[in-house]
N, C-alpha and C positions, 0 to 999 in steps of 0.2 A: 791569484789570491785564493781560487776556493783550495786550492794543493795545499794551500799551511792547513784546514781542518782536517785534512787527513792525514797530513804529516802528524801531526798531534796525537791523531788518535790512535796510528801504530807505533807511536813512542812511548803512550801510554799503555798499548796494551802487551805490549814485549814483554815488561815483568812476569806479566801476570801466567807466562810459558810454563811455570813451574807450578801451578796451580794446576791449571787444566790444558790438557793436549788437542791442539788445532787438528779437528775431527772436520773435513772441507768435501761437502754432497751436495751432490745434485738432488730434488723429486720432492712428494710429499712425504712431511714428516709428524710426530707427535713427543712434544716434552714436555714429562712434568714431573714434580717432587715424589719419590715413593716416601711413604709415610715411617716406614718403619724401621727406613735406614738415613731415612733424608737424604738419599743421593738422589742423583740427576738421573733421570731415564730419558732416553731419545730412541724412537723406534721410526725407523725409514722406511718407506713407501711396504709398510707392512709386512716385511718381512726380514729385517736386521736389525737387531738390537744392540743399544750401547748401554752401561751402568757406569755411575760413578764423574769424578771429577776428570778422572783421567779416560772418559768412555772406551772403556773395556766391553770389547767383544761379548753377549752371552748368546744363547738360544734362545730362538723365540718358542714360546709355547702359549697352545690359547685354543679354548674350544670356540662355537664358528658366532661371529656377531656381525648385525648387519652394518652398510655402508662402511667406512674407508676412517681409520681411523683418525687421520686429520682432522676428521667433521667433531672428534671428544672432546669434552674441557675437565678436566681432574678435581679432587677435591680428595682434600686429608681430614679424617674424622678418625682421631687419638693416633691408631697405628696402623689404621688402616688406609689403603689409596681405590678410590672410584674413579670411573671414567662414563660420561652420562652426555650420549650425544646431544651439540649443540641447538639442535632443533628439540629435543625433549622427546624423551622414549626409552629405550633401550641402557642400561645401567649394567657397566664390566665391574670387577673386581681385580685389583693386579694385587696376587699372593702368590710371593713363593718365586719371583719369578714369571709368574704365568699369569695370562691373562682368563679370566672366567667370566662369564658372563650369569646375573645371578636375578634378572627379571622377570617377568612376564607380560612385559608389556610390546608393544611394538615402534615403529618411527612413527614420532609422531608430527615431526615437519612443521612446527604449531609455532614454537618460541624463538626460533633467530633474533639473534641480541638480545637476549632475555636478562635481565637480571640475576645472577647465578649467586649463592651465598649459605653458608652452615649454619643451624640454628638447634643448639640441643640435638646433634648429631644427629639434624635432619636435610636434608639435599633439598633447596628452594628453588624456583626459576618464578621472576617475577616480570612480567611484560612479554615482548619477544614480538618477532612478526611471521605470520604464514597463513596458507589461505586467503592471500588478497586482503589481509584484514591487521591492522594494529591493536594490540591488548593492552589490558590493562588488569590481567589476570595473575592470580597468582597460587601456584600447581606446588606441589610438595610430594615426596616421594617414600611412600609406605612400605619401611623395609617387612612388614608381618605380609601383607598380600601380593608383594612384591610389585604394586602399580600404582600411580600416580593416582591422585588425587585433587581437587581443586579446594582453596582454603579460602575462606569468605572475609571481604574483608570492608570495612566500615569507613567513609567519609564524610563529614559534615558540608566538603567545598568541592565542587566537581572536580573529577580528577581526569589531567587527558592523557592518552594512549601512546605507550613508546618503546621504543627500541632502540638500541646500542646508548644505552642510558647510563651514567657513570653513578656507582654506588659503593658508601664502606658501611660497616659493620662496627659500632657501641656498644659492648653490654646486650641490653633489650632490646635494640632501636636501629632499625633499618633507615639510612638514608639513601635518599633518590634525588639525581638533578640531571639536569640536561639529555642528551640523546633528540631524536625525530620523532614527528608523529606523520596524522595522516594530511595530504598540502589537497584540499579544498577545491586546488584548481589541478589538479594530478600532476604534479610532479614525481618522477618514478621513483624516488630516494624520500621522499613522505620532506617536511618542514623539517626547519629546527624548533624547537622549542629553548624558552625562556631561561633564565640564570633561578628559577623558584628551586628551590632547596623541598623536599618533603619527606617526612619522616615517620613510618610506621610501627608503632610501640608493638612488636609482636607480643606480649603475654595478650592482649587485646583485640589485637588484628585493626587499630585503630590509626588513620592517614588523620598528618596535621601538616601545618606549612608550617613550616619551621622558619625561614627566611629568605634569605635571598645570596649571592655572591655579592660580595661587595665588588662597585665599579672600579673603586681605588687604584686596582692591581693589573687592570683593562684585562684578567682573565676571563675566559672564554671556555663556557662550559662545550663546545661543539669544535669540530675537529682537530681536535689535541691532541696530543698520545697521553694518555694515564698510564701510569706503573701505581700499582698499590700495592704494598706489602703484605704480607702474611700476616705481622702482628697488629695490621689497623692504627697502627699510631700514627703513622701520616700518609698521607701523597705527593705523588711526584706528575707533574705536569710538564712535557719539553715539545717545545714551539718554538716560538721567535727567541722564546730568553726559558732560562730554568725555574720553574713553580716548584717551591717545598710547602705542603699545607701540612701544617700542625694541627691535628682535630682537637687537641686536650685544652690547647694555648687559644685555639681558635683566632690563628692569624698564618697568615700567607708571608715566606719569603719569597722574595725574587731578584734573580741574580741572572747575571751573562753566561750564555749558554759556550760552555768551549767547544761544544762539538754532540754531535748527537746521530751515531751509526744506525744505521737502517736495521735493526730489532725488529723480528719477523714472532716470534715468539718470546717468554722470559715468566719468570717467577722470582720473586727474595729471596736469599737467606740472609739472615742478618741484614748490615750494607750495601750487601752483594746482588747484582743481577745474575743470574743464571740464565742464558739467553742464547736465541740462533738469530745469527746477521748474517745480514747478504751482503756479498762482495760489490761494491757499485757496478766496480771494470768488469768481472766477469761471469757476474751474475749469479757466482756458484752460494751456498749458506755453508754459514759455520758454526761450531759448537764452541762459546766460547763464556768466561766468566771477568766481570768488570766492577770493579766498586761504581757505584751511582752519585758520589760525589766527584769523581773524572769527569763529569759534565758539567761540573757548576763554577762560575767564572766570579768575579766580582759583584758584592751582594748592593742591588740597587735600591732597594726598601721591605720595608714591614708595613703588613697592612691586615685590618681586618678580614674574616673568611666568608662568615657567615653573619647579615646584618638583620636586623627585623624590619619585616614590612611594615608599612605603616598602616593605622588603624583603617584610611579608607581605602584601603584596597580589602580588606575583608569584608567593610559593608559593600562592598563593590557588588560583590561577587555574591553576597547575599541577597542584596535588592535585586540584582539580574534572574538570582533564580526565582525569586517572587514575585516577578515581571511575568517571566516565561510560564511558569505554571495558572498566574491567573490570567492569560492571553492563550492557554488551551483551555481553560475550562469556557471562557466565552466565546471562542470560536467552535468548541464543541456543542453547547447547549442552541449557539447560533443556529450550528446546521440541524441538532435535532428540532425546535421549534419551526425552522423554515417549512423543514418536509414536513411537519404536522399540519402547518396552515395551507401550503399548497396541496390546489385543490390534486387529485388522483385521476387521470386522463388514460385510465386503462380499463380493466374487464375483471370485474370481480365474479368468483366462483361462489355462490350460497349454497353450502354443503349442508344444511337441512333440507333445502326445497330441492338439489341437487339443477341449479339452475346458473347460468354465467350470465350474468347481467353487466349493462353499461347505463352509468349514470342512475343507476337503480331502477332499470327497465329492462326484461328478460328480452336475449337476444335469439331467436330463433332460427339464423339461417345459418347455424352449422349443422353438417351431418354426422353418423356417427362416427366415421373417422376422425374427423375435425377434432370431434370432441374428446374422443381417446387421446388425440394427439394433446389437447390443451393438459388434460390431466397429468397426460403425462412429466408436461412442460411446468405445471405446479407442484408435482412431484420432484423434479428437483430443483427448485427453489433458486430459480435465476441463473443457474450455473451452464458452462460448455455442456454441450452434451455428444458426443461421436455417433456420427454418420448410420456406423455400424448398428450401434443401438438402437438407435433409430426405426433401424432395419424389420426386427422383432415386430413392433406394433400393425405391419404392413402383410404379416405372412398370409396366409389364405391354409388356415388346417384343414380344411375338406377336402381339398387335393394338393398332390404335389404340381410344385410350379419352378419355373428355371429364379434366380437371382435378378437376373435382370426386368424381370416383373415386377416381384417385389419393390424394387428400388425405381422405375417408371411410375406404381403407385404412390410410395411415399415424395416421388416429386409431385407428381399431382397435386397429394394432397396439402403438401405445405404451401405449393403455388396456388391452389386456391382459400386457404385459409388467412395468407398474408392481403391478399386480395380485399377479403370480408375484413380483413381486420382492420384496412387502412379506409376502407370506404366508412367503417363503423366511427373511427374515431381521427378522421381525416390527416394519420402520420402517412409519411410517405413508407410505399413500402421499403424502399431504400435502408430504412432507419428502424424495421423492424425484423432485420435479423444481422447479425453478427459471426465472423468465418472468422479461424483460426487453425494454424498445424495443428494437429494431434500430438504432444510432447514426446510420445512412444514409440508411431509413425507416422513421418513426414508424408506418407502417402494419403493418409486418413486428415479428413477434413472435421473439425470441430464448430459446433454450432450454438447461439445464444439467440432461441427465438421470441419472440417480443419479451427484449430486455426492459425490465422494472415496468411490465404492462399487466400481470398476471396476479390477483391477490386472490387470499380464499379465506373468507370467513363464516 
């Protein structure tokens, strides 16, 4: 049975011989629309180049850009073609023929699945993932200083973080729905998130919820294949069954899928995919051109796209955040009034009388090293401090002396001051000092000597 979808589907695509010529490769490849001719460009593991419907042979030419150009995604703004790797950074021009590179930026490895989209013939990338971290950012690309930028942008209702997120293009109005975020319990591909629809009015830079996908259609904004066209007038969704979403009409058809070839890459024109598929048997890709209605079988209903939330999922979401912000402010002021009324079981320094008192009585059994040492140790205000540094306080400038003195005296000295200090205020010494690697070198040891025991006023 599965042999009839592929008999189907090279019955249907024989015609289409006389359109474009079965161009059949092996490796990494890059396709996309040049802007100025709207032909098809395919460029092979970066170094052979095809143009046109019947991919014709040209020369590759191109000054030097980093990583492999597989990693581009293209963008036509009027007659011109960009190529702006997927990660965000680096920005080609294809003129002429050749490829240029015309930025000054570098990889920036930052936006994987980003949001990618034209606005006033500006280059956006909205979300994306790198660095161990999911965004929720969104970078715009300054043809005057030739570097990226980041564009600020406004929500009344928390917004969370995503990548490989399905988005088109209205007029003003950026929409955003579905894609991953970050999964809680670490999952390495992050969650799915929700069917919420949201939509950024760019003159504004301002995020709303627009609604939601209606359940109707049992579509599924997460692992779908999306086709979106060029002119924004609908989407194509192919899964179990064929999705055509009408944005204008704001309703979904769906119909029986006849067939649906492994599309490795593709772009519109018109009706038409322009697209590389992979051979199932032999693994090899091809250049090939298809109407997108050859996959659409028998139409099984009409249903709404986009529904409105209901009123209390907004106070939802409002009372939650007014939950959260007055449950930090009382657990903030909690801990600041605690530690005011608890009493202080340390060693204060009175820097008039220049005296270190406990419980408000001068303590008198440090010597002067001791007491260099303490100063020191209030000096920097509770922090690690390295061994080495240390060191310094220990030296003996009247004569020269080997290292390992120095460092026998500062043990000394800290061994007996922990001593005084635990007898003074009965902590174990155990509990009054604190070891840690040195971040710089692991050889060097880091120190916090009586942590939160040391005040000076």
């Amino acid at each position: 049975m599965r042999a009839i979808p592929l008999l189907i589907l090279l019955t249907c695509l024989a015609p289409l011989s006389t359109k474009a010529q079965k161009l059949e490769f092996n490796g990494e490849f890059l396709l996309f629309r040049e802007a100025k001719t709207k032909q098809p460009v395919l460029i092979i593991n970066d170094s052979l180049v095809y143009k046109g419907n019947a991919m014709k042979r040209i020369a590759f030419k191109h000054t030097d850009y980093p990583a492999k150009l597989q990693e581009y995604k293209f963008f036509n703004i009027g007659t011109k073609t960009y190529l702006v790797h997927e990660g965000c950074g680096p920005v080609l021009e294809y003129r002429n023929d050749s490829i240029v590179r015309i930025d000054n930026s570098f990889l920036h490895r930052n936006q994987f699945g980003a949001v990618r989209f034209v606005y006033n013939e500006e280059i956006y990338f909205y979300g994306g993932y790198g660095l161990f971290t999911f965004k929720n950012i969104l970078t715009k690309y300054d043809f005057k200083t030739r570097e990226w930028i980041e564009v600020r942008t406004f929500s009344e209702v928390p917004m969370e973080t995503r990548e490989s997120a399905f988005s088109y293009l209205i007029n003003n109005d950026l929409y955003v729905f579905g894609g991953n975020t970050k999964d809680e319990n670490k999952t390495q591909c992050g969650k799915q998130l929700d069917t919420t629809i949201w939509k950024l009015h760019l003159p504004t830079m301002k995020w709303t919820v627009k609604g939601r996908i209606s359940g109707d259609s049992n579509l599924k904004c997460v692992e779908n294949k999306l086709f979106n066209n060029n002119n924004q007038e609908n989407l194509y969704f192919i899964t179990d069954a064929y999705y055509e979403i009408f944005l204008n009409k704001n309703n979904i058809k769906k119909s029986e899928l006849n067939f649906c070839p492994r599309i490795i890459s593709n772009y519109f024109e018109g009706n038409n995919i322009i697209c590389v598929i992979q051979n199932e048997l032999n693994k090899n890709q091809y250049f090939t051109i298809f109407p997108i209605n050859l996959a659409k079988g028998k139409l099984l209903g009409t249903y709404s796209f986009i529904v409105p939330l209901t009123p209390d999922y907004k106070i939802t979401y409002i009372l939650l955040c007014i939950v959260i912000v007055v449950l930090f402010f009382v657990l903030y002021f909690h801990e600041k009034i605690t530690s005011k009324l608890k009493p202080f079981n340390g060693i204060h320094y009175n820097l008039q009388k220049e005296l270190f008192l406990y419980k408000s009585k001068p303590i008198s059994v440090f010597d002067e090293q001791e007491k260099r040492l303490l100063l020191y140790l209030l000096e920097q205000n509770n922090q690690f401090v390295s061994l080495n540094n240390l060191n310094q306080l220990f030296e003996n400038s009247n004569q020269p002396e080997t290292i390992s003195a120095t460092v026998k005296r500062r043990e000394q000295t800290v061994s007996r001051l922990l001593a005084k200090v635990s007898k003074i205020t009965g902590i174990d010494e155990k509990e009054l000092i604190v070891e840690r690697k040195n971040s710089e070198d692991k050889r060097i040891k880091d120190l916090k000597i009586l942590p939160n025991l040391l005040k000076m006023e």
